[in-house]
C-alpha positions as CSV (number, residue, x, y, z in Angstrom):
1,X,-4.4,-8.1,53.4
2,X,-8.0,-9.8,54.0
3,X,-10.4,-7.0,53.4
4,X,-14.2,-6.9,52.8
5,X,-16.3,-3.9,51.0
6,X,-19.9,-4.5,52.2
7,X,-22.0,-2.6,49.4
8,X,-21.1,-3.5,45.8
9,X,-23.0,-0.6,44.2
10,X,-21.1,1.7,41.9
11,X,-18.6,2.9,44.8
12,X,-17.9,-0.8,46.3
13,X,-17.8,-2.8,43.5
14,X,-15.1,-0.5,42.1
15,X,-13.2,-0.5,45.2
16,X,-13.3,-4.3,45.8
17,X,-12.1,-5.2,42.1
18,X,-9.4,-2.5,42.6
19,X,-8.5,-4.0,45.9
20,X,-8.2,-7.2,44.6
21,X,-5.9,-6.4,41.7
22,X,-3.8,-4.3,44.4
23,X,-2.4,-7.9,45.7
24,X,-5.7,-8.4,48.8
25,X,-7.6,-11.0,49.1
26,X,-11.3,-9.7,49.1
27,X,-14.8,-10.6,49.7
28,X,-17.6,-8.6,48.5
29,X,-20.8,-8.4,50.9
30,X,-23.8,-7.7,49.4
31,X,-27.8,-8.4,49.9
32,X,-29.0,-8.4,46.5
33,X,-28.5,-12.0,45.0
34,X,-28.9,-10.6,41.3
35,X,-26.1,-8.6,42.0
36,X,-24.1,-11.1,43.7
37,X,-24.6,-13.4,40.9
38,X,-23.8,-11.4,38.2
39,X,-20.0,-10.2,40.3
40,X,-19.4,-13.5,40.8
41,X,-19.6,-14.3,36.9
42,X,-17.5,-11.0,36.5
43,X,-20.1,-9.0,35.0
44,X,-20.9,-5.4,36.8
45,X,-24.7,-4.3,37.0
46,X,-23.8,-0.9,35.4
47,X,-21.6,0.8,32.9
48,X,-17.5,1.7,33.9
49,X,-15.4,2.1,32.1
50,X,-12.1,-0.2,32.6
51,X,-14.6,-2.0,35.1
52,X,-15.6,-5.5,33.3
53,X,-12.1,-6.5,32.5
54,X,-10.9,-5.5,36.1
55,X,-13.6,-7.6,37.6
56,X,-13.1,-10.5,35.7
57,X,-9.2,-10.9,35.7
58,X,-9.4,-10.8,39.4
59,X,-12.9,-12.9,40.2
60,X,-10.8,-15.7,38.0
61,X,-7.9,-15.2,39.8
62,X,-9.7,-16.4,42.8
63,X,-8.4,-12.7,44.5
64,X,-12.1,-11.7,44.4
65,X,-15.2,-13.3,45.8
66,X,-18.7,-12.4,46.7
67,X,-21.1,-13.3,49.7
68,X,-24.3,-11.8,51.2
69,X,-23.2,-13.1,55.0
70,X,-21.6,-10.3,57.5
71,X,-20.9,-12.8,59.5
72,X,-19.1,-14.8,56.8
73,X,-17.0,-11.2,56.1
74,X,-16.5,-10.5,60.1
75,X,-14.7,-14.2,60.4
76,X,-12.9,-13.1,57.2
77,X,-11.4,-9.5,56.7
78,X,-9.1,-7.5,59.1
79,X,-10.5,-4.6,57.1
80,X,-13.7,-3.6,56.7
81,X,-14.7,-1.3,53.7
82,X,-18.5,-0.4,54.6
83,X,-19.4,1.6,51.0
84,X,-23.4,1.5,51.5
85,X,-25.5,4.3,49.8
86,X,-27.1,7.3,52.0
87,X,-29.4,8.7,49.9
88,X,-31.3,11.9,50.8
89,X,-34.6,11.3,53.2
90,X,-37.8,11.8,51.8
91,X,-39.4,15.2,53.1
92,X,-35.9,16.2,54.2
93,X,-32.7,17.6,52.9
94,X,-31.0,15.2,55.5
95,X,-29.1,11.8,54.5
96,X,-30.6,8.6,55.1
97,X,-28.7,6.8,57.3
98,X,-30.2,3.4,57.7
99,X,-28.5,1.6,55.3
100,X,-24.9,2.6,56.9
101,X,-26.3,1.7,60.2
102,X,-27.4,-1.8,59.3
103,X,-24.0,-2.8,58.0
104,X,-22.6,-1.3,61.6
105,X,-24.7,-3.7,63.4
106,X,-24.8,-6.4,61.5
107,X,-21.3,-6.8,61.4
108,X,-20.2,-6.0,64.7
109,X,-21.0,-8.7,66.6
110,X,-18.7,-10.5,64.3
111,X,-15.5,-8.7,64.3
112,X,-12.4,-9.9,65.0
113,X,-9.6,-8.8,67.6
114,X,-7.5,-6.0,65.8
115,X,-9.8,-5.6,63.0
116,X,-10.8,-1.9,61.3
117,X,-13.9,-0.9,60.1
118,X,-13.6,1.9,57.6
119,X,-16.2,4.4,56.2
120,X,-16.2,5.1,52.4
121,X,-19.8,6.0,52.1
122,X,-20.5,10.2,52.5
123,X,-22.2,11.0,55.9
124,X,-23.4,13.7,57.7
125,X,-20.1,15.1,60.0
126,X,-20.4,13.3,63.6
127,X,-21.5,9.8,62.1
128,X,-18.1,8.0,62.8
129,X,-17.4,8.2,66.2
130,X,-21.5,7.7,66.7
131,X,-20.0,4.6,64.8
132,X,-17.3,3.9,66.7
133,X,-19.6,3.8,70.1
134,X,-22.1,1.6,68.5
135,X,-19.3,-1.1,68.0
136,X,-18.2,-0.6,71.0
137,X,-21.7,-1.0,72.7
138,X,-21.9,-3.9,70.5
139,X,-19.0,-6.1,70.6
140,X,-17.2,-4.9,74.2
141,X,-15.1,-8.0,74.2
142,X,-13.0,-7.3,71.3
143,X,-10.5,-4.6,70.0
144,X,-12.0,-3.3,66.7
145,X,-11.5,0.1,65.8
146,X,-13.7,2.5,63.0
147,X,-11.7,4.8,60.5
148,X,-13.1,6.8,58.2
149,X,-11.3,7.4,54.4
150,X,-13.7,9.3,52.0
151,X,-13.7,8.8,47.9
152,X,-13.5,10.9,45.6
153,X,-14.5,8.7,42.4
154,X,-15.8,10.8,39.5
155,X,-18.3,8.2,37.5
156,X,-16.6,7.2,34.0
157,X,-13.1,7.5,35.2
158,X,-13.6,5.6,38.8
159,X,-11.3,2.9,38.6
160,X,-8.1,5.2,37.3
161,X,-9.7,7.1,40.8
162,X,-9.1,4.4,42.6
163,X,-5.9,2.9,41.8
164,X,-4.2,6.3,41.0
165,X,-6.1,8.6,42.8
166,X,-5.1,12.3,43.4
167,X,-5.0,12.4,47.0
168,X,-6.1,9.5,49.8
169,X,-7.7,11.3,53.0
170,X,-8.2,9.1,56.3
171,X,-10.0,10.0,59.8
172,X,-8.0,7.8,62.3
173,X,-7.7,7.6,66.2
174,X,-4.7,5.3,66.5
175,X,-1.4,5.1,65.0
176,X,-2.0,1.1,64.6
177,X,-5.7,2.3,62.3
178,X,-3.2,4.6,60.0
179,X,-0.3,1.8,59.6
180,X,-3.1,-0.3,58.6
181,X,-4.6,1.8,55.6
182,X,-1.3,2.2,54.6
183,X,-0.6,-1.2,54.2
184,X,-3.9,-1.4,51.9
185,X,-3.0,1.3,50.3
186,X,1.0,0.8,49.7
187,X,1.1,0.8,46.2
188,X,-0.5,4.4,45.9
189,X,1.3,5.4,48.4
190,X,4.5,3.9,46.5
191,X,3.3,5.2,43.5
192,X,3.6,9.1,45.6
193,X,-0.1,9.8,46.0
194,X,-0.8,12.3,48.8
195,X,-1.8,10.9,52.0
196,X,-3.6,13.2,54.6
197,X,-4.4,11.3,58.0
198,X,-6.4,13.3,60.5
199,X,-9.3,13.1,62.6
200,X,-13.0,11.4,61.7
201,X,-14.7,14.8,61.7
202,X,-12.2,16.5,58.9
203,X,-12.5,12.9,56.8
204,X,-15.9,13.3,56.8
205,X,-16.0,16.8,56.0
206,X,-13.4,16.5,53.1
207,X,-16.0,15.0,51.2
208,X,-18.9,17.1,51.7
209,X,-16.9,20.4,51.0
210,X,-15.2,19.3,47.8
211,X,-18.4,18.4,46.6
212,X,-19.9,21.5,47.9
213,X,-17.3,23.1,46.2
214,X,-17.6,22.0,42.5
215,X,-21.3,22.3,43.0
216,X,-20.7,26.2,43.9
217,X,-18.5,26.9,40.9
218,X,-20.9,25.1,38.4
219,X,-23.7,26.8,39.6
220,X,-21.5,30.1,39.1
221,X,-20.7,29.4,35.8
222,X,-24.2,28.9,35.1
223,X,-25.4,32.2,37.0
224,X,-23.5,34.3,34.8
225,X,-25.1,32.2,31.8
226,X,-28.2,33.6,33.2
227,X,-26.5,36.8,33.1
228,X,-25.3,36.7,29.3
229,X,-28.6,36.0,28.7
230,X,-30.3,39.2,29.9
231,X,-26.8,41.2,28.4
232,X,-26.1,39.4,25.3
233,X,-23.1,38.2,26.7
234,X,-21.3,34.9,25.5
235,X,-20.7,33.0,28.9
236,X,-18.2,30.3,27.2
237,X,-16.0,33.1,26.1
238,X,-16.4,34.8,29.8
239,X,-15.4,31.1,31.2
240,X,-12.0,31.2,28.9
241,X,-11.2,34.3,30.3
242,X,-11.7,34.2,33.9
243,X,-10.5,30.5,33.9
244,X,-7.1,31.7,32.5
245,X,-6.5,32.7,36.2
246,X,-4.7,31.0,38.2
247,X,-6.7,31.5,41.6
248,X,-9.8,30.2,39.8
249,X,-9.0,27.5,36.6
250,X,-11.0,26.9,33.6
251,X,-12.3,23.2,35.1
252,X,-16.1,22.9,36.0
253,X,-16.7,26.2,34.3
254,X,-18.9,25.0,31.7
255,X,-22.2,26.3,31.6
256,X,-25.6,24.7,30.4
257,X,-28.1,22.4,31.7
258,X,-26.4,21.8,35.6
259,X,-25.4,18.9,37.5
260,X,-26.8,15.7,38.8
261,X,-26.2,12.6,39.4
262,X,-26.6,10.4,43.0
263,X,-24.0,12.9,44.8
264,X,-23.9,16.6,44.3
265,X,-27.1,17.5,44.8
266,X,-28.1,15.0,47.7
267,X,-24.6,16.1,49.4
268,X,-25.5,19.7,49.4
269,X,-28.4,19.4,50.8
270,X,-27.3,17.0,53.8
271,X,-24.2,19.3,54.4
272,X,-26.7,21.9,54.8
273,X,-29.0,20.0,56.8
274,X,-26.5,19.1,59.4
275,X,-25.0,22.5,59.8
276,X,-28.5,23.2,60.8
277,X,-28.2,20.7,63.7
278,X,-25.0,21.8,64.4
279,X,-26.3,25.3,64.9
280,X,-24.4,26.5,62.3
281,X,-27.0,26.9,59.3
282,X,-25.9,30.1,57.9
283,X,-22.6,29.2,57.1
284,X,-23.7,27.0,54.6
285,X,-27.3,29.5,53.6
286,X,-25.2,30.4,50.4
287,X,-25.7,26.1,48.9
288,X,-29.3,27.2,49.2
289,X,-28.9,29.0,46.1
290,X,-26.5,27.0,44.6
291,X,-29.2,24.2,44.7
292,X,-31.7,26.9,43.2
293,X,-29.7,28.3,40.6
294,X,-28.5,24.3,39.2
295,X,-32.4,23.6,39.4
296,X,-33.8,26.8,37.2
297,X,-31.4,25.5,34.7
298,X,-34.0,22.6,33.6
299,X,-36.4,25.3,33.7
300,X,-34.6,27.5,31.4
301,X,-34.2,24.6,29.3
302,X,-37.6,24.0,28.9
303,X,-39.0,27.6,28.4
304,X,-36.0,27.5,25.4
305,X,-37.7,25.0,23.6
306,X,-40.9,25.8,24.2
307,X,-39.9,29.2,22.5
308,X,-38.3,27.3,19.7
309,X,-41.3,25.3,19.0
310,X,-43.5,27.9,18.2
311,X,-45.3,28.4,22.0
312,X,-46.5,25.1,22.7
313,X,-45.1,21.6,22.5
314,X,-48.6,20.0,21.0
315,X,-47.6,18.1,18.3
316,X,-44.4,18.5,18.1
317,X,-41.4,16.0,17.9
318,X,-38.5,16.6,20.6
319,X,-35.3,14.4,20.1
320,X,-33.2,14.2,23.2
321,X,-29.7,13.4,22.8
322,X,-28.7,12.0,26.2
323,X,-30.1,10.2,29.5
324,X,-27.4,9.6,31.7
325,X,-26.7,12.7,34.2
326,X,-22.6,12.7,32.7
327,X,-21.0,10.7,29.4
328,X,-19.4,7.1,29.9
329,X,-21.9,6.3,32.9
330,X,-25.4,4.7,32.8
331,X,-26.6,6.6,35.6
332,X,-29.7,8.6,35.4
333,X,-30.0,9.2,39.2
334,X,-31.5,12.9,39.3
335,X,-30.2,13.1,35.5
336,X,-30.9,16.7,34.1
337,X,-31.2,15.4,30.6
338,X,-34.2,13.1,31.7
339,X,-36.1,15.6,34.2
340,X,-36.2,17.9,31.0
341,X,-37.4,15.1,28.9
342,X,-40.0,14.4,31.2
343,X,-41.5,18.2,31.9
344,X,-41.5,18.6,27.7
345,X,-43.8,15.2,27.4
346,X,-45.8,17.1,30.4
347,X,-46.5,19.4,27.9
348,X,-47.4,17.4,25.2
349,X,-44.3,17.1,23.6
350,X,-43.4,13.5,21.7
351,X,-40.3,12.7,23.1
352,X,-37.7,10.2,22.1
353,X,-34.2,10.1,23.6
354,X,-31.0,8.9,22.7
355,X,-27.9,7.6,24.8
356,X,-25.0,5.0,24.5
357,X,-25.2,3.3,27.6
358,X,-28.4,4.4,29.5
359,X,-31.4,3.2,28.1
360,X,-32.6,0.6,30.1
361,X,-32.0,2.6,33.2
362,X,-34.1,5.1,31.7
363,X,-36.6,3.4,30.7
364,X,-37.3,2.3,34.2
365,X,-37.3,4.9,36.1
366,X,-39.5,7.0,33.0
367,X,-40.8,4.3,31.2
368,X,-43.7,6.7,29.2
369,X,-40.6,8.0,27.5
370,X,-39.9,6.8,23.7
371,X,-36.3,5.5,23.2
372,X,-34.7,4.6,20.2
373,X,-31.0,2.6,20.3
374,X,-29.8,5.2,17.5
375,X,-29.5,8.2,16.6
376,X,-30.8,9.0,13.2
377,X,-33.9,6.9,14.6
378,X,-34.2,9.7,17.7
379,X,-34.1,12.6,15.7
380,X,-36.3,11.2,12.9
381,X,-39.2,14.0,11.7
382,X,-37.9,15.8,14.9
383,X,-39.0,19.4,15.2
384,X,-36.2,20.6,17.8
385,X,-33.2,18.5,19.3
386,X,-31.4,18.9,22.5
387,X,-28.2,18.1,23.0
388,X,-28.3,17.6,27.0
389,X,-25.4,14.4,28.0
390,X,-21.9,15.0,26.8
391,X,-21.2,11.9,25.1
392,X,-18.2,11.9,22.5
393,X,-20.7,10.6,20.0
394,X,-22.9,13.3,20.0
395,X,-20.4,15.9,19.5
396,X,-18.8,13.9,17.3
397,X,-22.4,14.2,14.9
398,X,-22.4,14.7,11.3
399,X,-24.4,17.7,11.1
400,X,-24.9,18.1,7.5
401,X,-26.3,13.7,7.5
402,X,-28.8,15.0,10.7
403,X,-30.3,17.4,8.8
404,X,-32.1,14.8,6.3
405,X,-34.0,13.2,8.9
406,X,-35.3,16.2,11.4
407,X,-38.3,18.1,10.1
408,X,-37.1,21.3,11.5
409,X,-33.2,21.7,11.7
410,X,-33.4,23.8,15.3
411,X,-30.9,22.2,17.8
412,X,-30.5,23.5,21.6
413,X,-26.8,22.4,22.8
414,X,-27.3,22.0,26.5
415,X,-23.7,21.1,27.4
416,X,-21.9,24.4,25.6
417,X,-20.0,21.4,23.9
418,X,-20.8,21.4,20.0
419,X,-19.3,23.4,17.0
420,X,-22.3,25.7,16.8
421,X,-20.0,27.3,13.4
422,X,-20.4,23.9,12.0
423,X,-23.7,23.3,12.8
424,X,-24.9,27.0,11.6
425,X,-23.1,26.7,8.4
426,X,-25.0,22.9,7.9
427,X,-27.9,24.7,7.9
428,X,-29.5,24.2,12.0
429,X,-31.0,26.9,13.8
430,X,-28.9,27.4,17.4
431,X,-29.6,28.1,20.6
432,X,-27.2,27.6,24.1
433,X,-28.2,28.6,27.3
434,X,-25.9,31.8,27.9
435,X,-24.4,32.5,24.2
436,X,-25.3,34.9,21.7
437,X,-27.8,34.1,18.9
438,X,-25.2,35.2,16.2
């Protein structure tokens, strides 16, 4: 099929080189000529894994292209993936929607008879079929319809998400709108992934709730940290246990610093906003607290250290080992790793972090941080390290070669993810957020 994916952030440039090498033919719309130019070349603007070699085999097989006309993309596609960002409005828990509703009416006015505009970007329940009138109002003379087919890409593993994902969800209201995903989605379909089909409101929901969800049960997990805490209580071992049933699994029970990222927490607090409008607020009041308890977390952090330091961060040297909110990403959108970094150098602390892939995203959006590109070099004359992004590289540490270049061997291991044994018996000091001391 002829499809177009207006957006080539993180969500639509995945989806577009993963269309491609599905057998479409697919143009990528986009406003930002940097980005443009570097897709075209077959180079992505951040770090995914699988990503690079995806994009170029099918860029040089001519199966992908770029443009930054929606007019160009109306006379083009039959199907239109709109995968724009709706970010969280400032002075508001509520999701921006300006970005979804350019692309809307920019490209309506160029659609084609029989053509299908399809949500991928996370909204606020109601905004398809507000969609779906505003093409409509639009474009009267032709027969376009608006689906609406929510992802579920977890950053570092997004294209095996997208070309053997665990379940494809669309909001349709036609028969001919639902034979025409599954034509662009045949070979998942072939390949027996799930396929619900139901109505815009539940597609968009889908999303909100799954994220809503994993957001509840980390923030459980690390309530119960809190708990350990105060009870001298080891919350990893707790996690084992209750994860061993069935009814609640051991996945996304790992306590420490919290999530982040440019979804979970900007989800929850739209989802939350909208059941307001809806009139429905306190049947959501509980993701109140789960967006309190993920934020004390940094907190917690913080007041650890400080503790570990002697009091005060004043001339000490804090090593942070991680940016990037999760390992095998360069995001640092709302990253817990950074916001921590950044309240210690508050406090007079000389920071210098560490990660594989997120420096330079760092460095812009905190650019008074110190960075180093390795990690001997972050830790150097260090008087406490944090451990705060799961990368395989930092668990992976020789804790014995570490010691020779900190000046105090305490370590805080904010993921719950390293050998603490090993790391005890090398000679460090520590501390996790919700384990004992000993």
């Amino acid at each position: 099929m002829r499809i177009t994916v207006i957006g080539t952030g993180y969500l639509g440039a995945v989806h577009a080189a993963c269309m491609a090498d599905s057998g479409h033919e697919v143009l990528g719309v986009d406003v930002d000529p940097r980005k443009l130019a570097a897709l075209s070349e077959g180079r992505p603007p951040f770090f995914e894994p699988g990503l690079p070699e995806l994009l170029r085999r099918t860029v040089d097989a001519g199966s992908l292209r770029f443009t930054d006309s929606l007019q160009e993309a109306g006379e083009f596609g039959e199907v239109h993936f709109v995968c724009v960002g709706t970010p969280q409005q400032p002075g508001s828990y509520a999701a921006d929607m300006k970005y979804v509703d350019a692309v809307v009416d920019g490209l309506a006015p160029h659609l084609r008879d029989g053509s299908l505009v399809v949500g991928k970007s996370t909204v606020p329940v109601g905004t398809a079929a507000r969609l779906a009138g505003r093409i409509a109002e639009l474009n009267p003379a032709v027969d376009a319809e608006l689906a609406w087919n929510p992802e579920f890409l977890r950053e570092g593993f997004a294209v095996q998400d997208t070309l053997r994902p665990d379940r494809l969800v669309v909001g349709v209201t036609s028969e001919r709108a639902d034979a025409m995903l599954r034509e662009v989605y045949a070979p998942m379909l072939t390949a027996g992934c799930p396929y619900i089909s139901t109505d815009l409101a539940t597609a968009e929901l889908v999303k909100v709730a799954a994220n809503s969800f994993l957001a509840t049960k980390i923030s459980f997990v690390n309530a119960m940290a809190e708990v350990c805490d105060a009870a001298g209580g080891d919350v990893v071992t707790l996690a084992d246990a209750i994860g061993h049933d069935t009814r609640i699994g051991r996945r996304f029970l790992s306590a420490g610093v919290g999530f982040g990222g440019g979804c979970l927490p900007k989800d929850i607090r739209a989802f939350m906003a909208r059941a307001g409008e809806l009139g429905v607020g306190e049947a959501l009041s509980f993701l109140k607290a789960v967006d309190e308890v993920n934020m004390r977390r940094r907190q917690r952090t913080v007041d650890l250290a400080r503790e570990l330091v002697g009091g005060s961060f004043l001339g000490k040297n804090v090593a942070i080992l991680g940016a990037a909110f999760k390992p095998d990403s360069d995001d640092v959108r709302d990253s817990p790793a950074l916001n921590i970094a950044a309240a210690i150098q508050l406090q007079g602390g000389q920071v210098r972090v560490h990660d594989p892939e997120a420096i330079d995203n760092a460095r812009a959006q905190f650019p008074t941080l110190d960075y180093a590109l390795d990690i001997e070099k972050a830790c150097e004359r260090a008087d406490l390290v944090l451990h705060l992004t799961e990368w395989t590289q930092y668990r992976e540490l020789d804790a014995g070669r570490l010691l020779k270049v900190v000046r105090e061997p305490v370590l805080i291991d904010g993921r719950n993810t390293l050998d603490m044994a090993a790391w005890r018996s090398a000679g460090w000091t520590v501390r996790a957020l919700g384990r004992s001391q000993h």
